[in-house]
C-alpha positions in Angstrom: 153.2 -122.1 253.4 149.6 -121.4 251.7 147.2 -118.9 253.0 143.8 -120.6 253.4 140.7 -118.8 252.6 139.9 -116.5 255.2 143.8 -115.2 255.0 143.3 -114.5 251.3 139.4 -113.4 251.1 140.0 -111.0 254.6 142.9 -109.0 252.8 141.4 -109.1 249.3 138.2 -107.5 251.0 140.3 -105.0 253.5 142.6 -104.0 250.4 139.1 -103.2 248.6 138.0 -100.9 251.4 141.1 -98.8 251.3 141.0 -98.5 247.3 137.9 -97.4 247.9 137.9 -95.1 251.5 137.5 -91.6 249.5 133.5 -93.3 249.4 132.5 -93.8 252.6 131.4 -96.7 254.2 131.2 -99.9 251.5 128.4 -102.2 251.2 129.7 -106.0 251.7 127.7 -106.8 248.9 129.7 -104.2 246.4 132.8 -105.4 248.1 132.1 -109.6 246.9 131.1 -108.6 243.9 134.4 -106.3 243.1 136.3 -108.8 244.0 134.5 -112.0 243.2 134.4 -113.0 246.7 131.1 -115.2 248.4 128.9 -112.6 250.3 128.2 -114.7 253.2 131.8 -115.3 254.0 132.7 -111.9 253.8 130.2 -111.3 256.5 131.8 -114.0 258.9 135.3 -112.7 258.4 133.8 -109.0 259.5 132.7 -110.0 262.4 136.8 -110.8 264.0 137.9 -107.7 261.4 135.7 -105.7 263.5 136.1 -106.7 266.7 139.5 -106.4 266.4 139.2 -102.3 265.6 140.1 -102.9 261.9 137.1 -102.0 260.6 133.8 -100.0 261.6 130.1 -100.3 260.7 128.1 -97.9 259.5 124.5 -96.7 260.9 121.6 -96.2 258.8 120.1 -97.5 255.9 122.9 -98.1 253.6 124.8 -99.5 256.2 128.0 -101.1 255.0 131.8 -100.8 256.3 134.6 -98.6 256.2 138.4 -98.9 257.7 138.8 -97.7 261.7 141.8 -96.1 261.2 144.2 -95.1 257.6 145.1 -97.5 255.4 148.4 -96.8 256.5 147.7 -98.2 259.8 146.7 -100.8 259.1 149.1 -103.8 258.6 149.0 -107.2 256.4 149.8 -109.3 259.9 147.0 -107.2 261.9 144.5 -108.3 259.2 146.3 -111.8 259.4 146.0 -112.1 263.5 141.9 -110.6 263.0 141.0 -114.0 261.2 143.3 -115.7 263.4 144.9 -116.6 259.8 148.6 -118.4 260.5 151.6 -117.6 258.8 153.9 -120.2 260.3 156.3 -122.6 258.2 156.5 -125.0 260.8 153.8 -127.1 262.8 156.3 -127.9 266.0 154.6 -127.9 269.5 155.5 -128.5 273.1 153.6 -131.4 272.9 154.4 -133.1 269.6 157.1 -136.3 270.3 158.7 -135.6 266.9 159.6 -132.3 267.6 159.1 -129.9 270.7 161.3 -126.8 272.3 163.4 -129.7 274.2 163.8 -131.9 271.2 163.5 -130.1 268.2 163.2 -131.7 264.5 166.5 -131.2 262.5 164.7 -128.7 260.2 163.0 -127.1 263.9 165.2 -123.7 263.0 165.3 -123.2 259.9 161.4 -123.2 259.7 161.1 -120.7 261.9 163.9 -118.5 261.2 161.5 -118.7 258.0 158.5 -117.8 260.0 159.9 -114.8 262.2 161.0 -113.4 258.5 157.6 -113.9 257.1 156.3 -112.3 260.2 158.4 -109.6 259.8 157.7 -108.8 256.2 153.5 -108.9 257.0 154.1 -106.3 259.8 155.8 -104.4 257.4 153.5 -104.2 254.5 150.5 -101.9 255.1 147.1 -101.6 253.4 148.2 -98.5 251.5 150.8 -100.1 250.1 148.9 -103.1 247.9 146.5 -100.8 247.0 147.1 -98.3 243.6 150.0 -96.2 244.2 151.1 -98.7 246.7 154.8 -100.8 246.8 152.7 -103.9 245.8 149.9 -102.5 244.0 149.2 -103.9 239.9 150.4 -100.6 238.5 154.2 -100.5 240.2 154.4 -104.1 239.2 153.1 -103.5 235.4 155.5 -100.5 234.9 158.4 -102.4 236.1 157.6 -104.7 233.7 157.0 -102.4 231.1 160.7 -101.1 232.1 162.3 -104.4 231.9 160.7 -105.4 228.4 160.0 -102.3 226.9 156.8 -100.3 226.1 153.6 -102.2 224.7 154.3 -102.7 220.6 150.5 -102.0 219.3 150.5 -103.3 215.7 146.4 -103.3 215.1 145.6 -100.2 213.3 143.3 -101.8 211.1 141.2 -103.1 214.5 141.5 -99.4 215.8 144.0 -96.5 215.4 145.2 -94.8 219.0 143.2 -91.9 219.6 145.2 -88.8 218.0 145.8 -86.1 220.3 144.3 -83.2 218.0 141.0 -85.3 218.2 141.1 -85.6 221.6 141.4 -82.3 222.2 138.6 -81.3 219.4 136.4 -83.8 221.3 137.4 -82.3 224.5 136.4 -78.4 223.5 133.3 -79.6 221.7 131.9 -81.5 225.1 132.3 -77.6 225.7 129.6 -76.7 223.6 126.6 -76.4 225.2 123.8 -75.9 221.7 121.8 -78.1 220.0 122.9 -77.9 216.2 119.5 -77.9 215.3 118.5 -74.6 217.5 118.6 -71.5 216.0 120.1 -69.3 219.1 123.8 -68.9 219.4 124.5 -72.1 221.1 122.8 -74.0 218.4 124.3 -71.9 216.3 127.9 -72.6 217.8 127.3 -76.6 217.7 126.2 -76.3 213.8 129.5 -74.4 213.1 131.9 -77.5 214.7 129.8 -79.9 213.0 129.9 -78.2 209.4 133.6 -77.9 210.1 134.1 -81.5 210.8 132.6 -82.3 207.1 134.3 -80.2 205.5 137.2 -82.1 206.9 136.4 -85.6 206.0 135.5 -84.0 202.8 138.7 -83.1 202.0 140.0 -86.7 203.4 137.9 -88.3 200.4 137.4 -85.7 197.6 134.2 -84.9 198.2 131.7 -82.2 198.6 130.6 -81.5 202.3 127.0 -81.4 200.8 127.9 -85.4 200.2 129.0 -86.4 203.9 126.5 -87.8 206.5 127.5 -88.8 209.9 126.4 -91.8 211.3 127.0 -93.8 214.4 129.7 -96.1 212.8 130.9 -97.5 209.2 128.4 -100.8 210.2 125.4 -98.3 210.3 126.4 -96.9 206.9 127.0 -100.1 205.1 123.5 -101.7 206.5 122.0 -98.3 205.5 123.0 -99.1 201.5 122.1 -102.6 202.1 118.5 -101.5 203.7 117.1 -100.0 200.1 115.0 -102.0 197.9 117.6 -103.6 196.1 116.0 -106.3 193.3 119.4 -107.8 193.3 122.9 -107.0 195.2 126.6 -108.2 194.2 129.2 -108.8 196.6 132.1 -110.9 197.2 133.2 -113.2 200.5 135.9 -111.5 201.2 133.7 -108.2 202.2 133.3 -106.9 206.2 130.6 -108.6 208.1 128.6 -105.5 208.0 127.6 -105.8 204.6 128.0 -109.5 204.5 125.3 -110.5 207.4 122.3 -107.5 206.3 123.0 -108.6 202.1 122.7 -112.4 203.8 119.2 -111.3 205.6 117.8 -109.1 202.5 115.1 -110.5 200.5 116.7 -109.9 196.9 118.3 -112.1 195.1 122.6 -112.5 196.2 125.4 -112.8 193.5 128.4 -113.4 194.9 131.4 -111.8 192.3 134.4 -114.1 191.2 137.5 -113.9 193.2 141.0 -114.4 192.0 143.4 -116.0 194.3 144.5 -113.1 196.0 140.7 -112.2 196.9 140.2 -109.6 193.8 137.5 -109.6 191.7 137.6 -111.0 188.0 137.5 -107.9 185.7 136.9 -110.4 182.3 134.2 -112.8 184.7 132.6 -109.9 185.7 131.8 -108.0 183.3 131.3 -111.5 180.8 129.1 -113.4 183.1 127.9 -111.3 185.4 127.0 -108.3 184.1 126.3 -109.3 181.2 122.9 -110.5 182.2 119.5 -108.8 182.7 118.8 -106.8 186.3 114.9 -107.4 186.8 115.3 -103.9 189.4 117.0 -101.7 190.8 121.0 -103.3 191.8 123.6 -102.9 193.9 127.2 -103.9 193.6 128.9 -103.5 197.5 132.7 -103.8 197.6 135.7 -103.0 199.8 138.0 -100.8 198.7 140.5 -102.6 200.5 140.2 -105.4 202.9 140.7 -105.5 206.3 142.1 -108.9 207.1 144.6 -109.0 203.7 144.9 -105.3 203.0 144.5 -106.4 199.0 143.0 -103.2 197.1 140.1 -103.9 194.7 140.4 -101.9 191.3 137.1 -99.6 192.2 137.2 -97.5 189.8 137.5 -99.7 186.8 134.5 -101.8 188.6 132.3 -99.0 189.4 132.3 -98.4 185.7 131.6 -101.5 183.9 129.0 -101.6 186.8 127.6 -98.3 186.2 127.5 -98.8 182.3 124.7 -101.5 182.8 122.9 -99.6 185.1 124.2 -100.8 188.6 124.6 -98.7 191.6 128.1 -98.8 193.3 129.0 -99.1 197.1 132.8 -99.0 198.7 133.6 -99.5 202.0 136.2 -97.5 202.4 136.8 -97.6 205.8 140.6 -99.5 205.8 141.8 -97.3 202.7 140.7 -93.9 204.2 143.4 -91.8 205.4 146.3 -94.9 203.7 146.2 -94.2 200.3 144.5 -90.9 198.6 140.6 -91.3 197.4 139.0 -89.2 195.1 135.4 -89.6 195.6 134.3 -88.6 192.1 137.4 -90.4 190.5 135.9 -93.9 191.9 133.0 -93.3 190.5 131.2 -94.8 193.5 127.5 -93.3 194.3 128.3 -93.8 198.5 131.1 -94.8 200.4 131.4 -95.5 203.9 133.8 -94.3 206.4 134.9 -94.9 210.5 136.2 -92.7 212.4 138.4 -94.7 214.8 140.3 -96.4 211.5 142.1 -93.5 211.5 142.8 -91.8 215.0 139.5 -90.3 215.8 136.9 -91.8 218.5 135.0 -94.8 218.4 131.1 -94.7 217.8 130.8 -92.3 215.3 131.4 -92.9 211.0 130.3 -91.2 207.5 128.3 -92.2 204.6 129.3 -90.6 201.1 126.3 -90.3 199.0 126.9 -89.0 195.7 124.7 -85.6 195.3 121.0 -85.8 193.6 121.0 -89.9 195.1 118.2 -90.4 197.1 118.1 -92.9 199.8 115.4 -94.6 201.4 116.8 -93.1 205.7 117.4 -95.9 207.7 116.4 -93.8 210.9 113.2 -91.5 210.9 112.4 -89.1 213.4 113.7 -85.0 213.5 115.5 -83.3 209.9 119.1 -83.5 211.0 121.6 -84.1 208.0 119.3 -82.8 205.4 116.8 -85.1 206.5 118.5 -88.2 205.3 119.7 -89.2 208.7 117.4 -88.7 212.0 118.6 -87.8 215.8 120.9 -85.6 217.2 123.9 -85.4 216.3 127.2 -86.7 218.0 128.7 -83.0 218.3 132.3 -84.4 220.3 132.8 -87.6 218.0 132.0 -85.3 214.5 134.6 -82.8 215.8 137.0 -86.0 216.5 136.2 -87.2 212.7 137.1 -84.1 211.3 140.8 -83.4 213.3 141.5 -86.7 212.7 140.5 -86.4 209.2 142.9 -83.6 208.5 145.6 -85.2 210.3 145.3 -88.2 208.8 145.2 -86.2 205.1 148.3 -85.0 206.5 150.1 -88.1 207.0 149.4 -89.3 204.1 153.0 -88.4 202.8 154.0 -90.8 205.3 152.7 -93.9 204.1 155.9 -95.1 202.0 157.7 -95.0 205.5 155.1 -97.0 206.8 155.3 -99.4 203.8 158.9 -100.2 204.7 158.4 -100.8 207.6 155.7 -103.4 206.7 158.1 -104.8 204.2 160.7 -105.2 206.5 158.4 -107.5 208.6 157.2 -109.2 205.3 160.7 -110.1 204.6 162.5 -110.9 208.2 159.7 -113.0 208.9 160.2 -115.6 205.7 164.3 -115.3 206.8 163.2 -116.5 210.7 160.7 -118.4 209.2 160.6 -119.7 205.2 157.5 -122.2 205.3 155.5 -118.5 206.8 152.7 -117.6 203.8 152.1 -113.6 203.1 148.6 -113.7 201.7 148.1 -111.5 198.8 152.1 -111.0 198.7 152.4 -110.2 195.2 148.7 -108.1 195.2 148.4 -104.3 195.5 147.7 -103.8 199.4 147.7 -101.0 201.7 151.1 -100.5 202.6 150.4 -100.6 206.7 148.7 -104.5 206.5 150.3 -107.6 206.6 148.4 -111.2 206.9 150.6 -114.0 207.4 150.4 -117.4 208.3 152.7 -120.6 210.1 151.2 -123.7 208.6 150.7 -126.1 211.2 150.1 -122.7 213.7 146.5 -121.9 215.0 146.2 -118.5 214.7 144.7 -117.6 218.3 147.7 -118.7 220.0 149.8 -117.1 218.0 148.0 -113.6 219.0 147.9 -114.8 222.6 151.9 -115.7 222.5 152.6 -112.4 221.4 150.4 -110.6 223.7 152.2 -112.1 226.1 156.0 -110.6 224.6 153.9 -107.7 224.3 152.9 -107.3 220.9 149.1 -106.2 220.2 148.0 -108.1 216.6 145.2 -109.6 215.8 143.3 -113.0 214.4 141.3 -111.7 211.0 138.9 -108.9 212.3 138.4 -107.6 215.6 134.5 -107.1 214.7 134.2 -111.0 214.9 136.6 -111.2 218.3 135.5 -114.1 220.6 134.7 -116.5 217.4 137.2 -119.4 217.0 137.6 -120.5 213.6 139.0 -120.0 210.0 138.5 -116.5 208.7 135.5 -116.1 205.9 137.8 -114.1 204.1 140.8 -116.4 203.8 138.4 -119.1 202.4 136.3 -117.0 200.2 139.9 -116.6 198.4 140.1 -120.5 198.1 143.2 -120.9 200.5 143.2 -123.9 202.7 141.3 -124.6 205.9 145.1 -124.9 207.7 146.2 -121.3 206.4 142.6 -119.3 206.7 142.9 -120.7 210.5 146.2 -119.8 211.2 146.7 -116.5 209.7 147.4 -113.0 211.9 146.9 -109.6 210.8 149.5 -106.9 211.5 148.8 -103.5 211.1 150.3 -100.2 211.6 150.1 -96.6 211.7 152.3 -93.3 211.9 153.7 -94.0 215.1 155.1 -97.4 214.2 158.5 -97.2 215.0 161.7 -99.4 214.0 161.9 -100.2 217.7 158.3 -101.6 217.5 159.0 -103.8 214.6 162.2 -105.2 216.2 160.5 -106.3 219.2 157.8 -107.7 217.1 160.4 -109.9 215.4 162.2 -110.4 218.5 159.4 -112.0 219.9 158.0 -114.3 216.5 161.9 -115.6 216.2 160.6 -117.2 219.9 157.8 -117.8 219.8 157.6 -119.3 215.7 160.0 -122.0 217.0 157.7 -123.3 219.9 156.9 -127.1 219.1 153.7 -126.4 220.9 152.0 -123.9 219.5 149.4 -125.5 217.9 148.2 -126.5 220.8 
């Protein structure tokens, strides 16, 4: 048996209402497009729904529909009969030669035994009960799921870190305060304090002064903010986040791309023999990641940072993977800024830090009110700085955990080239943070690899989430010089401090399956 339209579209719409009775009566307009359902069949399946006491219009100017009776009264079979929608299995009538009540077909019974049941089971099944909450709603049927295969295995820290409780609950009190941190009454005064709090924090996270941390709206608003002064000439490499990449791409100076090594690190000896080594007509910038995103490989910063500052260069990190994974010592780099996220490391999305070393001027990238010392204009974000700063100190906390974390990364590294020896670890024999792994499958696309496991259950992720939705090798990969076959089929796994052993066994439960399929490339 397959329901036809009106069967399917009448209960869609009637389950819709009942999710949805707390508001009053509905709209069939809000209903269609909910649901995805054509408006002006909705409104001829009303018209039976109604007249059969199901449902009940609603006077006024709104207008719109709500349900005649509870939810619970309501059965799948009486919506069924409204829209004269039938459930039989068999088409035998009193008048059909081939098969009638005197002369019925051989398969007569068993069809109908099969309808009464079906019958049966619709006159059993109530609104309530496909609706959230309900016996057939999508939550019972994802948790039993969840029961039979386990709990979710998130491995894409480096996209974002799960939310840690003590920001959530610093966000939560700050939504509390009621001051603006620029007023100078008690309120104000109050909103100041959590935000001076909060730098101090991330301060501590990165060895530096509070005097040198500015919020900003994210780590891509403090990269484009270095990017933004009038830099003669800028250096960068391929491998860098698309945040720097695209604004140094737009600028009108003049682009020098550094010299990578195989493993994506930049030539100490090139560098500082043909690069450097030249004349700077202006004022220069040299913008690099302190670690990557996609590979994890660390860049030797400090060492760059000062054969870059001996010719006069100013130095950029964005430090916004290697925050909170491996100790930085702002002043040890020897970086003038450094940019930071919040949600790389357990605190809320939309809200970041730039480092600006102090008596460095910048040209402000937003002009309007004096907030942050006049270098950054608008009102603050009082509930995502407080986020930042717990999850600042927690993550300075953690940071004794990271060797356990490494192990757990190296136990991946190394099951995965048992199930699978032709599998690639880029940067395998480079310093990387100890949470990231990339790896590829020759012959393996890289999407449908992520979308396999998704389907086992296993969060990863294709290069970086920033450039989610674009199909295609990743930029870092080939800036490095690997093929177009490995930079296209190369995943990212991440994790954090609540990676477990459990979550890497079911991760490698799930590649021994899936790395086998003949048809994954397709």
């Amino acid at each position: 048996m397959e329901l036809t339209t009106k069967g399917r579209y009448a209960v869609m719409a009637m389950a819709d209402l009942a999710g949805h009775a707390d508001e009053g009566a509905i709209a069939l307009s809000v209903v269609a497009e909910r649901q995805s359902l054509p408006l002006a069949y909705l409104e001829q399946l009303f018209v039976p729904l109604r007249r059969a006491g199901l449902v009940e219009s609603a006077r006024g100017r709104s207008g719109g529909y709500r349900l005649a009776k509870p939810a619970a009264d309501i059965s799948i079979a009486a919506v069924m009969e409204a829209v004269e929608e039938d459930t039989r299995f068999t088409r035998c009538s009193h008048n059909d030669p081939r098969c009638s009540a005197a002369t019925p077909c051989v398969t007569h019974w068993l069809w109908t035994a099969l309808s009464e049941s079906m019958g049966e089971f619709l006159s059993s099944v109530n609104l309530a009960d496909v609706i959230a909450g309900g016996r057939y709603s999508s939550a019972p049927l994802f948790a039993a799921a969840v029961r039979a295969t386990g709990k979710r295995t998130y491995l894409d820290y480096n996209a974002t870190a799960p939310l840690r409780p003590e920001a959530k609950a610093a966000v939560i009190r700050a939504l509390d305060v009621t001051g603006n941190p620029s007023s100078v009454h008690a309120e104000g005064r109050r909103a100041r304090s959590v935000i001076e709090s909060a730098r101090e924090s991330v301060a501590r996270l990165v060895g530096a002064k509070p005097s040198e941390i500015v919020f900003t709206s994210s780590a891509t608003e403090a990269n484009n903010w270095i990017v933004a002064q009038p830099w003669a000439t800028m250096l960068t490499s391929g491998t860098e986040h698309d945040s720097v990449l695209a604004p140094v791409r737009a600028a009108r100076g003049e682009v020098v791309m550094l010299p990578l090594d195989t493993h994506g690190i930049v030539d100490l000896k090139q560098l500082d023999e043909r690069i450097l080594a030249r004349d700077f007509a202006g004022p220069s910038l040299l913008a690099l990641q302190l670690a990557n995103n996609e590979t994890g490989v660390v860049q030797p910063i400090a060492e760059i940072a000062a054969l870059a500052r001996s010719r006069g260069l100013s130095v950029h990190t964005d430090a916004v993977q290697a925050a909170g994974r491996v100790a930085i010592d702002f002043a040890a780099l020897g970086v003038d800024t450094l940019a930071l996220s919040a949600h790389k490391l357990g605190g809320p999305k939309g809200v970041g830090a730039l480092v600006i070393r102090d008596h460095i001027d910048l040209v402000p990238l937003f002009r309007g009110g004096g907030q942050e010392r006049r270098r950054r204009a608008g009102t603050e974000n009082v509930a995502g700085i407080a986020g930042f700063g717990a999850a600042a100190e927690a993550a300075l906390r953690d940071l004794k955990s990271a060797a356990a974390i490494q192990a757990l990364r190296d136990e991946i590294e190394a099951s995965v080239k048992r199930i699978s020896p032709e599998a690639v670890i880029i940067g395998e024999s480079a310093t990387r943070l100890g949470n990231t792994t990339a790896l590829a499958l020759p012959g393996k696309l890289a999407e449908t690899l992520v979308i396999r496991l998704d389907l086992a259950g296993i969060s990863v992720s294709a290069g970086s989430a920033c450039s989610s939705g674009k199909v295609g090798a990743s930029h870092v990969l080939e800036a490095m010089g690997l093929s177009h076959e490995i930079a296209a089929g190369t995943i990212r796994i991440s994790l954090g401090p609540a990676t477990t052993k459990d979550d890497i066994a079911a991760f490698l439960a799930a590649w021994t399956t899936i790395a086998g399929a003949p048809a994954l490339a397709a």
